[in-house]
Each structure stands twice: as structure tokens, then as C-alpha cells.
SEKEPA-850435 format. One record per residue: residue number from 1; residue in one letter; x, y, z of N, C-alpha, C in turn. Coordinates in nm, 2 decimals. Layout:
% SEKEPA-850435
{k = NUM r = A n_c1 = X n_c2 = Y n_c3 = Z ca_c1 = X ca_c2 = Y ca_c3 = Z c_c1 = X c_c2 = Y c_c3 = Z};
...
END
This chain:
% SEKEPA-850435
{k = 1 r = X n_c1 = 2.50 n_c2 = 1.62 n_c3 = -4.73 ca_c1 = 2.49 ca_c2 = 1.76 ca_c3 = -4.72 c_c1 = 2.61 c_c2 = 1.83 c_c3 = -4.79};
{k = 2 r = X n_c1 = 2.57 n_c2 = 1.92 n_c3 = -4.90 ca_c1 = 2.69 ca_c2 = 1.99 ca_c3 = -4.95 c_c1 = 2.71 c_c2 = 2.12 c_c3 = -4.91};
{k = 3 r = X n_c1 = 2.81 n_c2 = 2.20 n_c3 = -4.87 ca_c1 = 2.87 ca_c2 = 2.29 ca_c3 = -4.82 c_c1 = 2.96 c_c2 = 2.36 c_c3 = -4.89};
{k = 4 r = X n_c1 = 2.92 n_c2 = 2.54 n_c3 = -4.93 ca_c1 = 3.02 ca_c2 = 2.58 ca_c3 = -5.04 c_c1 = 3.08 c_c2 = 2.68 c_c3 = -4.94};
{k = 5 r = X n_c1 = 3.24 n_c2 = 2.71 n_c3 = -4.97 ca_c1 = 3.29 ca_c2 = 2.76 ca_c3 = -4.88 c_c1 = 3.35 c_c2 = 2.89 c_c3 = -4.97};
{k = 6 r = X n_c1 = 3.33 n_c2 = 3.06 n_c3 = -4.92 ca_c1 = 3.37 ca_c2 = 3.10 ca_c3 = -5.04 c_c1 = 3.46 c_c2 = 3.19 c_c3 = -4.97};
{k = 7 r = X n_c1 = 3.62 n_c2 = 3.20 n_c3 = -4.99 ca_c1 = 3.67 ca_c2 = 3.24 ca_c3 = -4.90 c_c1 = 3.81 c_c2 = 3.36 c_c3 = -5.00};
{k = 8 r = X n_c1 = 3.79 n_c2 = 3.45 n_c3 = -4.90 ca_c1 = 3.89 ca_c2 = 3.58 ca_c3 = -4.97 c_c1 = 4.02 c_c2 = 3.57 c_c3 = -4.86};
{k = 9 r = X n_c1 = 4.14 n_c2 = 3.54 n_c3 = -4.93 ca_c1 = 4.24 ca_c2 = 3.50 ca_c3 = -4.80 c_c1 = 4.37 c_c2 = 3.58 c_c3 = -4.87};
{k = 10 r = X n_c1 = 4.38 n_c2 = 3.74 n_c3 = -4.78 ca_c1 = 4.53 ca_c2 = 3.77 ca_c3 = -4.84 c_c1 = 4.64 c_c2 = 3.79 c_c3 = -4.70};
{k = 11 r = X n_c1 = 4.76 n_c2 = 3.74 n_c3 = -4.77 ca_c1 = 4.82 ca_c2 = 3.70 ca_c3 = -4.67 c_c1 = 4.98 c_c2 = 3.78 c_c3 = -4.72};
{k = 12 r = X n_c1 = 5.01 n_c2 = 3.89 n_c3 = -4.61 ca_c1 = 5.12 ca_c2 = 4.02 ca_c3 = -4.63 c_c1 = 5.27 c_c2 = 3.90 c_c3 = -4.64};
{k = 13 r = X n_c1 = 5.27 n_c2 = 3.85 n_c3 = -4.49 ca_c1 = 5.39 ca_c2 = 3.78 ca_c3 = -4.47 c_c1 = 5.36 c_c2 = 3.66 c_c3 = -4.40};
{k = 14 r = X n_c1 = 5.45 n_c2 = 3.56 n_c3 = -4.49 ca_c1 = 5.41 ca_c2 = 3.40 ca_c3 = -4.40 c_c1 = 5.54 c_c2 = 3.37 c_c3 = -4.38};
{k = 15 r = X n_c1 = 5.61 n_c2 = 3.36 n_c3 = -4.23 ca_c1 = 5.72 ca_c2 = 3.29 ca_c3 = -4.25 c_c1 = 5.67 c_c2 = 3.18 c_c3 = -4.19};
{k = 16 r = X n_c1 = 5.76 n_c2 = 3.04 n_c3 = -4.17 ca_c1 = 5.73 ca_c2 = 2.92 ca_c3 = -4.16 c_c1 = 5.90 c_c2 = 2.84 c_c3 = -4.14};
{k = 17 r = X n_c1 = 5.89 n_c2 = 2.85 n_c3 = -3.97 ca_c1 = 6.05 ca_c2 = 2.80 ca_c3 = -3.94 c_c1 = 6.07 c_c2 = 2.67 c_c3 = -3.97};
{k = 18 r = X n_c1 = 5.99 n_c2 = 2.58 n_c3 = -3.96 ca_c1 = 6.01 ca_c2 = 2.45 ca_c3 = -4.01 c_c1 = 5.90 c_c2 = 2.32 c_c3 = -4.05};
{k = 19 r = X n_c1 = 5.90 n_c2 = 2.28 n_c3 = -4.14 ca_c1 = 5.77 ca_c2 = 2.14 ca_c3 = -4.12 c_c1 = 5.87 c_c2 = 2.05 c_c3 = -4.14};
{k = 20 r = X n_c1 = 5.79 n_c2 = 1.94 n_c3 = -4.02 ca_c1 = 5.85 ca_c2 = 1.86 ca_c3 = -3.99 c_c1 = 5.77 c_c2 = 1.70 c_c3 = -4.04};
{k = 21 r = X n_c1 = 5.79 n_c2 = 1.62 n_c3 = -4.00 ca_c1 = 5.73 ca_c2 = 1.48 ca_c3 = -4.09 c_c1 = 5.60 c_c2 = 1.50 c_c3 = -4.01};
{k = 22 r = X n_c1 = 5.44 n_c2 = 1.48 n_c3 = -4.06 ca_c1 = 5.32 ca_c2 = 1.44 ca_c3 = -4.02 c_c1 = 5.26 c_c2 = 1.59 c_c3 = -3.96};
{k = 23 r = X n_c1 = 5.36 n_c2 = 1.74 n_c3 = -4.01 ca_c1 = 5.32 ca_c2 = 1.83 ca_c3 = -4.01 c_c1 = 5.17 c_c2 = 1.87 c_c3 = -4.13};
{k = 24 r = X n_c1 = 5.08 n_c2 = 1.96 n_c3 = -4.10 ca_c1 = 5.01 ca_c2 = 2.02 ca_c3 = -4.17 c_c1 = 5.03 c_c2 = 2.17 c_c3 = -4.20};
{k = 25 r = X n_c1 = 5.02 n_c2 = 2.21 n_c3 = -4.31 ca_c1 = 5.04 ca_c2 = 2.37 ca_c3 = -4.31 c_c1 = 4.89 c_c2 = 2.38 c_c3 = -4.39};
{k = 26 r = X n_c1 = 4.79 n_c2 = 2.43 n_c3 = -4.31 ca_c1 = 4.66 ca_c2 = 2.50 ca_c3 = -4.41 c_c1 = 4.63 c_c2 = 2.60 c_c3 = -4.38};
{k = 27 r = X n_c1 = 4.61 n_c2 = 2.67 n_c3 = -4.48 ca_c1 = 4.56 ca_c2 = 2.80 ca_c3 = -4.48 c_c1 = 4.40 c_c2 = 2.79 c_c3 = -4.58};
{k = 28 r = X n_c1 = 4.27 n_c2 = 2.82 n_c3 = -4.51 ca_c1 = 4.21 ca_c2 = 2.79 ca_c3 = -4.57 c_c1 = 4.12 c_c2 = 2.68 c_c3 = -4.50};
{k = 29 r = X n_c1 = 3.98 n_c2 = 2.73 n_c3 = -4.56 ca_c1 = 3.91 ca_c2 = 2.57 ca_c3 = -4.55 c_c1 = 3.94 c_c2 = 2.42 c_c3 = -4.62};
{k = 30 r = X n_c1 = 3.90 n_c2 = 2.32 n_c3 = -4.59 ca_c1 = 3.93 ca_c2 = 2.18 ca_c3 = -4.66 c_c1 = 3.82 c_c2 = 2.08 c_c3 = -4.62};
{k = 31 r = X n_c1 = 3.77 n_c2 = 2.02 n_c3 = -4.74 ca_c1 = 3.68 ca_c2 = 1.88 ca_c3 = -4.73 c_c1 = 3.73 c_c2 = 1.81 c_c3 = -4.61};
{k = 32 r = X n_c1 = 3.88 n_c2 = 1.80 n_c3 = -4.73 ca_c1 = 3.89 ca_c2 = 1.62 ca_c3 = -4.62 c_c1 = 4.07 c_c2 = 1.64 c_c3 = -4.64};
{k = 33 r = X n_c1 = 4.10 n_c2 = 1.61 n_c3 = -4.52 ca_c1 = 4.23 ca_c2 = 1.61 ca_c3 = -4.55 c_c1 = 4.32 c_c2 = 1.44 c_c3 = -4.49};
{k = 34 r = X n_c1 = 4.36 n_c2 = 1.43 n_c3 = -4.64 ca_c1 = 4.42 ca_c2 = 1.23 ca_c3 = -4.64 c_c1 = 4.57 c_c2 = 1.26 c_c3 = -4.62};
{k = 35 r = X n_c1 = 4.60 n_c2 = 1.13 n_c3 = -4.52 ca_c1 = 4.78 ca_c2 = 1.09 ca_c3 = -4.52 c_c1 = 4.81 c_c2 = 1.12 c_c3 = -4.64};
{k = 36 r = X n_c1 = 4.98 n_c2 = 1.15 n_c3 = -4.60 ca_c1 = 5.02 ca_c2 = 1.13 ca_c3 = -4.76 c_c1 = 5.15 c_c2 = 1.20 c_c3 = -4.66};
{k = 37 r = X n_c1 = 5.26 n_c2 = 1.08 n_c3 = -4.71 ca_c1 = 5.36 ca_c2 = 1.11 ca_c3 = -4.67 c_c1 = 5.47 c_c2 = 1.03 c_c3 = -4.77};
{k = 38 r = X n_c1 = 5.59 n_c2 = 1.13 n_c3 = -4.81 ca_c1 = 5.71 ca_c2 = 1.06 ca_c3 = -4.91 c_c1 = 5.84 c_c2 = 1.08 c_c3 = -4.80};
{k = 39 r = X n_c1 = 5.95 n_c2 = 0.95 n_c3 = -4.79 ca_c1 = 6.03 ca_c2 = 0.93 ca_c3 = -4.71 c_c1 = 6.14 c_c2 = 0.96 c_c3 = -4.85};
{k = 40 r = X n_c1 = 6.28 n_c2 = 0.98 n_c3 = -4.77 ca_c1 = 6.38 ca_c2 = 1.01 ca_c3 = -4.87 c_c1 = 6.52 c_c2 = 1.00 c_c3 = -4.76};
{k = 41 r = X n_c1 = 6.58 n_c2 = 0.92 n_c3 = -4.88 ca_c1 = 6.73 ca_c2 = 0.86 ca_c3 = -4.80 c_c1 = 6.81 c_c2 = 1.02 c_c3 = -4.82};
{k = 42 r = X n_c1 = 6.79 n_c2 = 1.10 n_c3 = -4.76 ca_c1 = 6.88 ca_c2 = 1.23 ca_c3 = -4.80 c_c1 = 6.99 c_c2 = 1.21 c_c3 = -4.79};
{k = 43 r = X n_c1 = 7.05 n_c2 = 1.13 n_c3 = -4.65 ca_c1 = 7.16 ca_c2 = 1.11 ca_c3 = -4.64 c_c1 = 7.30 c_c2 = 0.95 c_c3 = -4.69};
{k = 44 r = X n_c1 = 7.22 n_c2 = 0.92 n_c3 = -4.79 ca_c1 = 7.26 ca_c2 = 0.83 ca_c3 = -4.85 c_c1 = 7.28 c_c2 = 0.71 c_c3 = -4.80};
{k = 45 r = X n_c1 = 7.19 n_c2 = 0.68 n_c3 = -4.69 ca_c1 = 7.24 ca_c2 = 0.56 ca_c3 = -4.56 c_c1 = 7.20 c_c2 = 0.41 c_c3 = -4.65};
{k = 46 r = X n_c1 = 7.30 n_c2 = 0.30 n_c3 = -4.66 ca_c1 = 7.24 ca_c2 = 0.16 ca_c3 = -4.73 c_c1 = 7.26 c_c2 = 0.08 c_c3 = -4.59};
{k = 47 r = X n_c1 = 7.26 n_c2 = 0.12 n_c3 = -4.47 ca_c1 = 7.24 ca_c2 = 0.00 ca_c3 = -4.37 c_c1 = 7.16 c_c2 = 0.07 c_c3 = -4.25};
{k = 48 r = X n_c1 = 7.13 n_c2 = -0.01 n_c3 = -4.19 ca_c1 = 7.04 ca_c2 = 0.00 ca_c3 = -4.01 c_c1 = 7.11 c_c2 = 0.10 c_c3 = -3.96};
{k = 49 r = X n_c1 = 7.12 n_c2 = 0.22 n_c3 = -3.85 ca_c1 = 7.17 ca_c2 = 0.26 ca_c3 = -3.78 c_c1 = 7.19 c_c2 = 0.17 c_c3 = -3.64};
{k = 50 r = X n_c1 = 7.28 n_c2 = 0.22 n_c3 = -3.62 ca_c1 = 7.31 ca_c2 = 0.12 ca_c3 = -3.46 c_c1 = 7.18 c_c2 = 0.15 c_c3 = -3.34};
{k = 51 r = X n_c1 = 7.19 n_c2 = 0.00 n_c3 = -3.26 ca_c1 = 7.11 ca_c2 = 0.02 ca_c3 = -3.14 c_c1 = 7.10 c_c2 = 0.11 c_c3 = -3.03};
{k = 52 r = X n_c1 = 7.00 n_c2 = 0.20 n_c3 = -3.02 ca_c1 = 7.02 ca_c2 = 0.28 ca_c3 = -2.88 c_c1 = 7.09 c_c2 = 0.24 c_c3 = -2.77};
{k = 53 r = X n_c1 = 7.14 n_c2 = 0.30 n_c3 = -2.69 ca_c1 = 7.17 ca_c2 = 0.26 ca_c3 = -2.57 c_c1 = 7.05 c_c2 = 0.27 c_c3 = -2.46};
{k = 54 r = X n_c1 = 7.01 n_c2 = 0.20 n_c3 = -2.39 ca_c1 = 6.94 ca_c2 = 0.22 ca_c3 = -2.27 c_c1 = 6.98 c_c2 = 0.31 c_c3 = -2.18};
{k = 55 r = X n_c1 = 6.87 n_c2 = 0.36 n_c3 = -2.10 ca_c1 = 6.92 ca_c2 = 0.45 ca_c3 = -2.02 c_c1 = 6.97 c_c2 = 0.38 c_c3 = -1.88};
{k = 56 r = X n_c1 = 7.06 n_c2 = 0.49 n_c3 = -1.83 ca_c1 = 7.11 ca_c2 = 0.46 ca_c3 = -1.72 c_c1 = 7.26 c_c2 = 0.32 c_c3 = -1.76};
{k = 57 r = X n_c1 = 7.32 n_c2 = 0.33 n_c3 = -1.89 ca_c1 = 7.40 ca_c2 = 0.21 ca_c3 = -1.98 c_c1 = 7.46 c_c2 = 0.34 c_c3 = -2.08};
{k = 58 r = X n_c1 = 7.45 n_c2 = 0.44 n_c3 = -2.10 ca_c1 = 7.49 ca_c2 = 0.56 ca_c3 = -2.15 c_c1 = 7.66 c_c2 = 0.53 c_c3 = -2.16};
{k = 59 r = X n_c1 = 7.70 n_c2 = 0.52 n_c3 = -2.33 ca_c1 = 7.82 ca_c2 = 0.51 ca_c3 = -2.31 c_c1 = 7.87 c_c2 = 0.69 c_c3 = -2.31};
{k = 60 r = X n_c1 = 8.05 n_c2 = 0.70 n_c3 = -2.29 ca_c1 = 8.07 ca_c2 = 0.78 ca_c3 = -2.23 c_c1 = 8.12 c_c2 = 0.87 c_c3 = -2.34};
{k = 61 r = X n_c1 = 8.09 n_c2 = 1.03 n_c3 = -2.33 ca_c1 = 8.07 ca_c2 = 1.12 ca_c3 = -2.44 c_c1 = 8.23 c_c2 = 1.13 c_c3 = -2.49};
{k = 62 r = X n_c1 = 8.21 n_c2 = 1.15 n_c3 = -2.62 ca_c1 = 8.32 ca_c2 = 1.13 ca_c3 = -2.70 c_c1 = 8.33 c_c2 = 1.31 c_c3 = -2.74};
{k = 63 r = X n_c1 = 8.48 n_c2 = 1.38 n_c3 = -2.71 ca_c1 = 8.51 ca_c2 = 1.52 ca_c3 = -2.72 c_c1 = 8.56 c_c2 = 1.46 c_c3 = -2.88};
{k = 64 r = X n_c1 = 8.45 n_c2 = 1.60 n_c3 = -2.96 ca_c1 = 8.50 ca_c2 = 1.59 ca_c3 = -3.15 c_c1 = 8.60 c_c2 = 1.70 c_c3 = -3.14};
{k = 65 r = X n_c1 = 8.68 n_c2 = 1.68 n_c3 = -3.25 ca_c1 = 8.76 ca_c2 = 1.82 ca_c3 = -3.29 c_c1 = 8.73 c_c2 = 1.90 c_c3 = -3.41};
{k = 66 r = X n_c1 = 8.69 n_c2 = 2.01 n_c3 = -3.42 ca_c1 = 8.63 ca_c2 = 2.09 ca_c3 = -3.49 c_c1 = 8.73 c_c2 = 2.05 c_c3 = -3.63};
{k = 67 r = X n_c1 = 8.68 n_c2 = 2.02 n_c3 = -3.75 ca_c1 = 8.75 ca_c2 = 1.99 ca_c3 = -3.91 c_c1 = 8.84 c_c2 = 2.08 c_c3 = -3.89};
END
């Protein structure tokens, strides 16, 4: 069954505080909408990050000093 969608979309102001990973932003109808996701070393990391701690094994908070 084909389905035509004919759509008039004006749009004054769009803000948009944040997308986050496996967010959608549609405005609009859509067929079909597929995964599609790109990962990115922003922060230049070349090893594992360290293991969580368990709860209730919480080590103890470390006071930073402002640079």
C-alpha cells in the first residue's frame, strides 16, 4: 500500500538544548526510519578507562583546586 504525504511545515523558532547518542530529531512525516549511528574519540583516549567502583566500595572524594 503506497501512501503520499503532502505536508506544509513552517517553523518561526526551533531551539534544541541537546541530542544526545540514539536521540531522534523529526520534524515531519517518515517511511522508515534506520539506525545509523557514528562514534568519535573527541577526547583523544588510546586506552580503557578504569573500572567502576561498586557501590557501597566508593572510594573517597578527592577536593580539586580550581587551575
Amino acid at each position: 500500500m503506497n501512501i503520499t504525504v503532502h505536508q506544509s511545515i513552517h517553523i518561526n523558532l526551533l531551539k534544541v538544548g541537546s541530542i544526545t547518542n540514539s536521540s531522534v530529531l523529526q520534524i515531519g512525516s517518515t517511511g522508515a526510519i534506520g539506525a545509523y549511528s557514528e562514534i568519535y574519540n573527541t577526547g583523544g583516549f588510546s586506552e580503557p578507562a578504569e573500572e567502576a567502583t561498586p557501590q557501597g566500595q566508593q572510594s573517597p572524594i578527592v577536593q580539586l583546586t580550581p587551575l
